[in-house]
C-alpha positions in Angstrom: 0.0 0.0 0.0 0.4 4.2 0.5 -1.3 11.2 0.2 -0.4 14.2 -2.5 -1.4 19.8 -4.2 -4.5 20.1 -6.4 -3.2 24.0 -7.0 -0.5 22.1 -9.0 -2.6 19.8 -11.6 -3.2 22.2 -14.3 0.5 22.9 -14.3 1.8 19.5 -13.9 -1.1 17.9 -16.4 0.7 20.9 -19.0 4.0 19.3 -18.4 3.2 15.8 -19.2 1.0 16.6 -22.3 1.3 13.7 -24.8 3.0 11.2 -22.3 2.4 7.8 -23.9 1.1 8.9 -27.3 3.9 7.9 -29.5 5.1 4.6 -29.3 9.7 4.7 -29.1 11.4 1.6 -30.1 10.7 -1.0 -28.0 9.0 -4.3 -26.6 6.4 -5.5 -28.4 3.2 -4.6 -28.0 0.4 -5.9 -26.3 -2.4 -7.0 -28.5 -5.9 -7.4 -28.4 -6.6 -10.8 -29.9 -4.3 -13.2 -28.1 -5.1 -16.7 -28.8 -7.0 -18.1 -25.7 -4.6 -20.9 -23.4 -6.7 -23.1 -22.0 -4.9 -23.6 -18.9 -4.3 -19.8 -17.9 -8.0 -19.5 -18.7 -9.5 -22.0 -16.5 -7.0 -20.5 -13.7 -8.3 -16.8 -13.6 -11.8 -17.9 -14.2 -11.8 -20.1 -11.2 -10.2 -17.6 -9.0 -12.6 -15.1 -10.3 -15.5 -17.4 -9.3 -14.5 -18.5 -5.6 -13.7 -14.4 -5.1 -16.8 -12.9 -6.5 -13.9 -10.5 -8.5 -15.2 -8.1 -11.3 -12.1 -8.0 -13.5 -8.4 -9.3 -13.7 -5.6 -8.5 -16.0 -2.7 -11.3 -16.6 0.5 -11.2 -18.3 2.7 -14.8 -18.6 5.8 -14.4 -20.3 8.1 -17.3 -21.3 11.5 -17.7 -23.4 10.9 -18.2 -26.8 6.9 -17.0 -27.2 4.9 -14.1 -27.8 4.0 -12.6 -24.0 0.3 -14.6 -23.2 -1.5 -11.2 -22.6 -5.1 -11.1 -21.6 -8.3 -9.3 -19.8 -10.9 -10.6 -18.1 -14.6 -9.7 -16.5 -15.1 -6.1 -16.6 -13.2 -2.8 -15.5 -16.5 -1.7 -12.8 -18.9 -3.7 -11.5 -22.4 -3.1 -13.2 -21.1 -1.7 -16.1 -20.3 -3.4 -19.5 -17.0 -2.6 -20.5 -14.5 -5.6 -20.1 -11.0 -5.7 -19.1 -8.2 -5.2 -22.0 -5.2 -5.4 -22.5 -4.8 -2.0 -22.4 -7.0 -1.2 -19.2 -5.2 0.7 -16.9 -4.8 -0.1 -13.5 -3.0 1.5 -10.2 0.2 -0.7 -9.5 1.2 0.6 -6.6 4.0 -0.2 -4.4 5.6 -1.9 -8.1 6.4 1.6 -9.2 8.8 1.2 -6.1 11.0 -0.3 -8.9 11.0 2.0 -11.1 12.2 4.5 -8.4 14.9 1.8 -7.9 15.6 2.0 -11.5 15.8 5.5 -11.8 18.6 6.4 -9.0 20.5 2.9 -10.5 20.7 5.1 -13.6 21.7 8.3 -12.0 24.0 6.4 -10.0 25.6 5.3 -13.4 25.8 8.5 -14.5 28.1 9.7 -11.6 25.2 11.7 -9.8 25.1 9.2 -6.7 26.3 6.8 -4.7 24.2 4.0 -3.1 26.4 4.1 -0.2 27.0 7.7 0.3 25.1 9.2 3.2 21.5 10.8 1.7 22.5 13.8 3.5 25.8 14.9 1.1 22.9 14.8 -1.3 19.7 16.5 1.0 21.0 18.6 3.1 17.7 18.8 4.8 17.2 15.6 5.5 16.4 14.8 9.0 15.6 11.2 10.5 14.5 11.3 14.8 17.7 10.2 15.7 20.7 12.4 14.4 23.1 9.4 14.6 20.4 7.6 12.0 20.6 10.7 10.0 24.6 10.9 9.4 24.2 6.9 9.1 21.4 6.7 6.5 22.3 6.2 3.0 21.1 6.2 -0.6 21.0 2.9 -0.2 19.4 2.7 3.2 16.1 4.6 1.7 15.3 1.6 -0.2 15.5 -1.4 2.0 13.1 -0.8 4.6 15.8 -1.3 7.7 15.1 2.4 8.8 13.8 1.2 12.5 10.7 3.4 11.3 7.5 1.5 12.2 5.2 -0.5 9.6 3.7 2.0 7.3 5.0 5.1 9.4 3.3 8.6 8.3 1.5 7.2 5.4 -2.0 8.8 6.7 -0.2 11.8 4.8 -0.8 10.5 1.7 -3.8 7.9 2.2 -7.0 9.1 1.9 -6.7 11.9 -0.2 -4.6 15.0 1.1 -2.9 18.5 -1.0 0.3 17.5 1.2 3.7 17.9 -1.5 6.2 15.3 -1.0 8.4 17.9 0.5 6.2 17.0 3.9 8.0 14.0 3.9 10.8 15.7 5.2 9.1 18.1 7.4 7.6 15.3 8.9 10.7 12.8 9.4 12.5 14.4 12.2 8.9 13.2 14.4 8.6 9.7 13.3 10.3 7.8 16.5 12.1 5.0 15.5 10.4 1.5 17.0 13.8 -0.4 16.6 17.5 -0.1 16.0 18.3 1.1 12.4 19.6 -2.0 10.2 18.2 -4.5 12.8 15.4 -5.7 11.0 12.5 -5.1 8.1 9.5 -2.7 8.8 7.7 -2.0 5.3 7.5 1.8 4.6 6.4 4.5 1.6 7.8 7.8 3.2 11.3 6.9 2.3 10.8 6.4 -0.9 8.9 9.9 -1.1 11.9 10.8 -0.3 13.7 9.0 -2.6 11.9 10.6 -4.7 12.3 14.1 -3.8 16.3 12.7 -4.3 15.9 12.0 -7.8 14.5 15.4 -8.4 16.9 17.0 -6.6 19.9 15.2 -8.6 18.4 15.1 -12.2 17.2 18.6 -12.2 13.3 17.6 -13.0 10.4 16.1 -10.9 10.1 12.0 -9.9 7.4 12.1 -12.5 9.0 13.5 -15.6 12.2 11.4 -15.1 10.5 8.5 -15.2 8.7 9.0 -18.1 11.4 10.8 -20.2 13.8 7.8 -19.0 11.8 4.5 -18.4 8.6 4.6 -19.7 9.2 6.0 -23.1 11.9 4.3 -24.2 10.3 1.0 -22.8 7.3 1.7 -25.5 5.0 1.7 -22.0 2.4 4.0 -24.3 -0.3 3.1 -22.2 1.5 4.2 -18.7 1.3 7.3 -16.7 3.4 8.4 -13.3 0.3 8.9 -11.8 -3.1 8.6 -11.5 -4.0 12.6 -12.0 -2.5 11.9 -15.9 -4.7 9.3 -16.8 -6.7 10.6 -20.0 -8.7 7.7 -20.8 -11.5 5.7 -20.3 -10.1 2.9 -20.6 -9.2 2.5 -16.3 -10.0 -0.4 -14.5 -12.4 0.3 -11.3 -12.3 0.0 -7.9 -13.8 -2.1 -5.0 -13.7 -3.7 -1.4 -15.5 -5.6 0.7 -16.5 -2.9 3.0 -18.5 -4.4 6.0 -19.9 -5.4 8.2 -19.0 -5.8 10.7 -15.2 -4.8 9.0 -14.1 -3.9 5.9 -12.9 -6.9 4.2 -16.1 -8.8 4.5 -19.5 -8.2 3.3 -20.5 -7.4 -0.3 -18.3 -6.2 -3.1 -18.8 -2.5 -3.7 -17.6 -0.2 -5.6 -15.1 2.6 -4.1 -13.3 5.7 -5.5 -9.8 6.4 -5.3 -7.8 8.1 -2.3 -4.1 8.0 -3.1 -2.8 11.7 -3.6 0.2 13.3 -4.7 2.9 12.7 -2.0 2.5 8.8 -3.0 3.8 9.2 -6.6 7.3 7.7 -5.9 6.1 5.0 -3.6 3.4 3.8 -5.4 1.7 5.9 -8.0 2.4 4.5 -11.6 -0.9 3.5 -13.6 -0.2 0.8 -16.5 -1.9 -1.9 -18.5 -1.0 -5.7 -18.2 0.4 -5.0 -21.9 2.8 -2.0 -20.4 4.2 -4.0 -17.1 5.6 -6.9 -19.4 7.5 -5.0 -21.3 8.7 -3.9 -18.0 9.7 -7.1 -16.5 11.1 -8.1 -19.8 13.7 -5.4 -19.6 13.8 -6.8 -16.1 14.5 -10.1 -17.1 17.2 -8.8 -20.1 19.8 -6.7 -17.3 18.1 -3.2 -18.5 18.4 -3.9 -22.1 15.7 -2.9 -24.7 15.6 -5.2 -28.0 17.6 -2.5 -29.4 20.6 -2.9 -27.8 20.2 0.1 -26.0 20.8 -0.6 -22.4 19.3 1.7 -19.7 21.7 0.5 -17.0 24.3 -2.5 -17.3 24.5 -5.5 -15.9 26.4 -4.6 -12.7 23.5 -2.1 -12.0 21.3 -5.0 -12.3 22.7 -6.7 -10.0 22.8 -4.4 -6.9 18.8 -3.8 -7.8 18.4 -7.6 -6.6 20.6 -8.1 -4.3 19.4 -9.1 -1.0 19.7 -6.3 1.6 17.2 -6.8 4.4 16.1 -10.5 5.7 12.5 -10.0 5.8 11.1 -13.3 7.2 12.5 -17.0 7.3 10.7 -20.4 7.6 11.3 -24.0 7.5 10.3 -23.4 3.9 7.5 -25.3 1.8 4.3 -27.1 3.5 1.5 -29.0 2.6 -0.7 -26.4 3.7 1.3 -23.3 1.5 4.1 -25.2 -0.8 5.2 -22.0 -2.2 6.6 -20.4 1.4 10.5 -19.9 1.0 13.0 -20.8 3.6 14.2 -17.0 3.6 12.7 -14.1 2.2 14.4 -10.5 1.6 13.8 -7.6 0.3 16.0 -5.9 -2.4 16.4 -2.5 -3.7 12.4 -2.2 -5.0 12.0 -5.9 -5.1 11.5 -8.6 -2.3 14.0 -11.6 -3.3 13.2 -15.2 -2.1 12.9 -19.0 -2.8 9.6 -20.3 -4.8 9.6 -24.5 -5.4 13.7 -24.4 -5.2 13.6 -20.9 -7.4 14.9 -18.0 -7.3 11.6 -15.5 -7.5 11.9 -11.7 -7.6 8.7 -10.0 -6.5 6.8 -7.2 -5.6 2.8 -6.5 -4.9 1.2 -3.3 -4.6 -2.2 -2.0 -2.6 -4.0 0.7 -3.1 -8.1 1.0 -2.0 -9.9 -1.1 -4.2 -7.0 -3.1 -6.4 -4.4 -4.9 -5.7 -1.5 -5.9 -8.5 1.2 -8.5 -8.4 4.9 -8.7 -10.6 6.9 -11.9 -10.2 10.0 -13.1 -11.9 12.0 -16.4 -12.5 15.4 -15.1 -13.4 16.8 -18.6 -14.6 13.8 -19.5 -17.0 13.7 -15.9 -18.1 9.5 -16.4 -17.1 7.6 -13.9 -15.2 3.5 -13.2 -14.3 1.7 -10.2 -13.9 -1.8 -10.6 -12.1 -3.9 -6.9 -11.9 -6.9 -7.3 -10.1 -9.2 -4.7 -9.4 -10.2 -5.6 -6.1 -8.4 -5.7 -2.8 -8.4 -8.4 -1.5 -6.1 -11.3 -2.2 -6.8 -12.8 -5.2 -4.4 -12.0 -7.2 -1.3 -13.5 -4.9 -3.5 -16.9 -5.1 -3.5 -16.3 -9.2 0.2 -15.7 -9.3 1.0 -18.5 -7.3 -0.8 -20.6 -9.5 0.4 -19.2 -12.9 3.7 -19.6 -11.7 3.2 -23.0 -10.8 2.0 -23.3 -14.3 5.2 -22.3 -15.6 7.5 -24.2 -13.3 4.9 -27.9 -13.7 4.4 -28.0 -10.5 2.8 -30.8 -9.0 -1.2 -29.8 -8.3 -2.2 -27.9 -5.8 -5.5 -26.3 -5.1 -4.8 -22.5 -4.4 -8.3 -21.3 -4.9 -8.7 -23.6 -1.5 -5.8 -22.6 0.5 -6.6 -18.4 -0.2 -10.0 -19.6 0.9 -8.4 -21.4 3.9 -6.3 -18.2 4.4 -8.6 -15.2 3.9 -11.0 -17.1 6.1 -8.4 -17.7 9.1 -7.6 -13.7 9.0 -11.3 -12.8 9.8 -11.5 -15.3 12.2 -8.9 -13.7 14.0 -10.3 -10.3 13.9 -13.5 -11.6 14.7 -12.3 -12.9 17.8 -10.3 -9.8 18.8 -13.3 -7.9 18.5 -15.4 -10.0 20.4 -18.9 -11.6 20.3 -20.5 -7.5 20.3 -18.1 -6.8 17.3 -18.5 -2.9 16.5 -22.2 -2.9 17.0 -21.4 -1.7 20.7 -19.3 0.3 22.9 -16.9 -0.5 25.4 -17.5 -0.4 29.4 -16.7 2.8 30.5 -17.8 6.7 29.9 -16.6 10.2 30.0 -15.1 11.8 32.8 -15.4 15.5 31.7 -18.5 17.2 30.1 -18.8 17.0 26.2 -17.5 21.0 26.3 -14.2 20.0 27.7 -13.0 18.0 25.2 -13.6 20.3 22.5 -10.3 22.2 20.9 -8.0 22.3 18.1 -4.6 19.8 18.5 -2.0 19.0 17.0 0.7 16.1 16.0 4.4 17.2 15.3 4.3 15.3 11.6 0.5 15.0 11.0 -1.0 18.3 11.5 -4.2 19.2 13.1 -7.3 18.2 14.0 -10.3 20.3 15.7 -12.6 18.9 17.7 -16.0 21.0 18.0 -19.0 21.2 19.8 -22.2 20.6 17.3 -25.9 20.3 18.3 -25.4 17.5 21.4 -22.5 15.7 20.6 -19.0 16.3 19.6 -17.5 16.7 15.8 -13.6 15.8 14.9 -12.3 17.0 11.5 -8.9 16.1 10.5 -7.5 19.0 9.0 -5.1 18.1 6.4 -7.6 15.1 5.1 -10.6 15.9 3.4 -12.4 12.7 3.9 -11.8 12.6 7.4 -14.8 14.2 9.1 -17.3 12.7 11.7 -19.5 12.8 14.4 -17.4 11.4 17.6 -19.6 9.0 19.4 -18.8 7.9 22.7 -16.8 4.5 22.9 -15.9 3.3 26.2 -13.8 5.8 29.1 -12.8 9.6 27.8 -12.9 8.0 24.1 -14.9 8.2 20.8 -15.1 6.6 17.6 -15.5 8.0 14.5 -17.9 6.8 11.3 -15.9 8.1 8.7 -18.3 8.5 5.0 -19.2 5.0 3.5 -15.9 4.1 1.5 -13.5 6.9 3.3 -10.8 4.8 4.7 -10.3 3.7 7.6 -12.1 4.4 10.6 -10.5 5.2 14.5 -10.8 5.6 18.0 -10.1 8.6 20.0 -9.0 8.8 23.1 -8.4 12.1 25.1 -5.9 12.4 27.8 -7.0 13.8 30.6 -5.4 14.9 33.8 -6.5 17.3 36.9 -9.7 17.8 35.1 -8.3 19.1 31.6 -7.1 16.8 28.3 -4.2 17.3 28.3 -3.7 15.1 25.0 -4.9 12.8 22.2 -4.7 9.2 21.0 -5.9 7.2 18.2 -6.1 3.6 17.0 -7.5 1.7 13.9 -10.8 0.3 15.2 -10.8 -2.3 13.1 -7.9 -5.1 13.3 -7.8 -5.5 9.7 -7.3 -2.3 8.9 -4.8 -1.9 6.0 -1.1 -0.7 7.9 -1.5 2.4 6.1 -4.0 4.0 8.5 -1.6 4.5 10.9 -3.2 6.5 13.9 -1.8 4.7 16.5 1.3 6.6 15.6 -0.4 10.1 16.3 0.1 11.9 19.2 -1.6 15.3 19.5 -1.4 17.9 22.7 -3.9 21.2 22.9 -3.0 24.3 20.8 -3.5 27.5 22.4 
């Protein structure tokens, strides 16, 4: 998964005019009429069944044959159009590559060094710890080793905010640390805003620009933009979630709107079709070379953007219950790194509300699988899996049964964490002060401010730098509220006020739900009263 200043569109939809409308020398490209496979087919089709999924995208690519490209179902439910080739879709955290990509070029160039300290290159840049901050390199920005915590200031990009990437910074020197730096893997965006804000800096031009002047133009990605804000088609694929009750990630499929905004661009905010992301995993799979000859970055450059930095998890490897779970797993510089079936695989997924997208490569049989879905929940891990089983000849296994298996055993768990009353109804307890005293504008050192108001006879909580987030509070067990965010909006939270000798004297918050996605992270918040 993975916020971003609508005074800016005009200008920067001016600056990107005609990106992917002429076609530079390149992979091929996608096409409509692939002949069916019979076996790919019957995969996606039984996924989509079991999951209930409006459309899928899928790209298998093996040595020696045309790239099996295809669409299926349709972009939104309860309307017509179908899935192409072409459809675009948000990828995500797999643009986290392409920000890889694009410092492994600069670095090439002389521009940088992966393991120079970040600040020889951002003078402003400012982790919580000032040891961390002369420690941190290019590198380090990359690998997810910071000591930051899971998902650490993304409610500044998720739902929808103005906030420019430069907030990032702003905001770093706030974020405490919830380990040693280098002593283990927490999964963040913010770093790679700033990695971002980094490329800018070096190559003279924005994140966006530089990657479509140098990656996807001269990949032939035509049907690829930087970010959603330059899609100028109608040709998107839709959006949609589970969203209750009694938590989102149950209940019927629905369909939801999109919430990224601008600060996610570097992180997460390419939009391709299934037709566009081949071509970029078969420059993968060729070192950086296009068919050409040109080569975008060698060999050696390749090779640091795989290497294994940070050990992510470890196992005793494969199962009966999940034969595809490596002994180790890693993550790389944009790419997680581990063992499939005695393989090398080189992976990444990307979430954003209402899809979720999958890359996956097999270096030694020059294969890979692209699964686009535009749902999110897990169905198209379950579809990769299986595809690249398909590839491999696997022996058969049923994945449709063991997502099934797995989805089901995550909502048991929250279930039971919630308890038999669910969010239907309040904890023990009740407020201490009158309704009045709460009231007040606070604020949190990296988020920003929210105000809490008096209206008619309850409370009110707006959170200041995010639209979507406004509510009635309504009282939630002792001094604390929750808040029902509008149908669709994220994430909703608990707020609980400090109080002390009569007065708050500050503010807490928490996901109420357990399955809320890691990118709503309140429980990182902590606001005091503003004068």
């Amino acid at each position: 998964m993975t916020g971003l200043h609508l005074n800016r569109r005009q200008a920067l939809a001016l600056s990107l005019a005609g990106i992917g409308t002429a076609a530079l020398p390149g992979f091929a490209s996608a096409q409509d009429n692939t002949p069916a496979d019979p076996a790919i087919d019957g995969i996606v089709a039984r996924f989509m069944a079991a999951f209930e999924t409006p459309g899928i995208a899928v790209a298998v690519i093996r040595p020696g044959q045309p790239a099996y490209l295809k669409g299926y179902g349709v972009r939104t439910l309860g309307k017509p159009a179908p899935v192409g080739v072409h459809t675009r879709f948000g990828i995500a955290s797999n643009s986290k590559a392409f920000t890889a990509a694009s410092l492994a070029m600069l670095v090439e160039e002389g521009k940088v060094a992966w393991d120079k300290p970040v600040n020889d290159y951002l003078p402003e840049f400012h982790m919580h710890d000032p040891r961390v901050t002369e420690l941190m390199t290019v590198r380090d920005l990359l690998v997810h080793n910071s000591g930051l915590a899971l998902g650490a200031g993304d409610l500044m990009q998720f739902p929808y905010t103005e906030r420019p990437p430069s907030d990032a910074l702003k905001a770093l020197p706030f974020l405490a640390a919830e380990r040693g730096f280098r002593t283990g893997y927490a999964y963040d965006n913010i770093l790679y805003v700033v990695a971002g804000i980094l490329i800018e800096r070096l190559a003279g031009k924005p994140w966006h620009a530089f990657v479509t002047e140098r990656l996807l133009r001269p990949i032939g990605m035509t049907d690829s933009v930087p970010a959603l804000r330059f899609l100028n088609t109608t040709d998107v694929a839709g959006r949609h979630a589970r969203l209750g009750p009694p938590v989102r990630g149950m209940g019927k499929m629905e369909v939801v709107e999109p919430d990224e905004g601008l600060m996610v661009d570097a992180a997460g905010g390419i939009n391709a079709s299934i037709g566009d992301v081949a071509k970029w995993l078969q420059l993968q799979l060729a070192g950086g070379k296009l068919p050409d000859g040109r080569a975008l970055w060698s060999p050696a450059q390749q090779a640091e953007l795989w290497k294994p930095q940070t050990i992510v998890a470890s196992s005793d490897g494969p199962s009966d219950a999940w034969p595809a779970r490596g002994v180790t797993q890693t993550y790389a510089l944009g790419w997680f790194v581990q063992d499939y079936r005695g393989e090398r695989l080189v992976h990444h997924s990307g979430g954003l509300t209402g899809q979720v997208t999958q890359t996956a490569m097999l270096p030694a049989r020059q294969a890979a699988v692209v699964v686009l879905s535009n749902t999110e929940d897990g169905v198209s891990s379950g579809i990769r899996n299986a595809l690249l089983d398909h590839i491999i000849g696997a022996p058969a296994f049923d994945w449709v049964a063991a997502m099934q298996v797995r989805v089901k055993t995550q909502q048991d768990a929250a279930l039971a964490e919630l308890g038999s009353d669910g969010l239907d109804k309040a904890p023990a307890g009740s407020l201490s002060l009158p309704l009045a005293a709460y009231a007040g504008r606070y604020r949190d050192p990296w988020y920003g401010d929210i105000l809490v108001a008096r209206r008619g006879k309850g409370l009110h909580i707006d959170f200041l730098p995010t639209p979507a987030f406004k509510s009635a509070l309504e009282p939630w067990g002792p001094d604390t509220f929750r808040t029902r965010f509008p149908r669709g909006a994220g994430e909703d939270a608990t707020v609980t006020f400090v109080v002390a000798n009569g007065k708050v004297t500050g503010v807490t918050m928490k996901p109420l739900s357990p399955l809320a996605d890691f990118s709503y992270d309140f429980q990182h918040l902590a606001f005091v009263p503003v004068d």
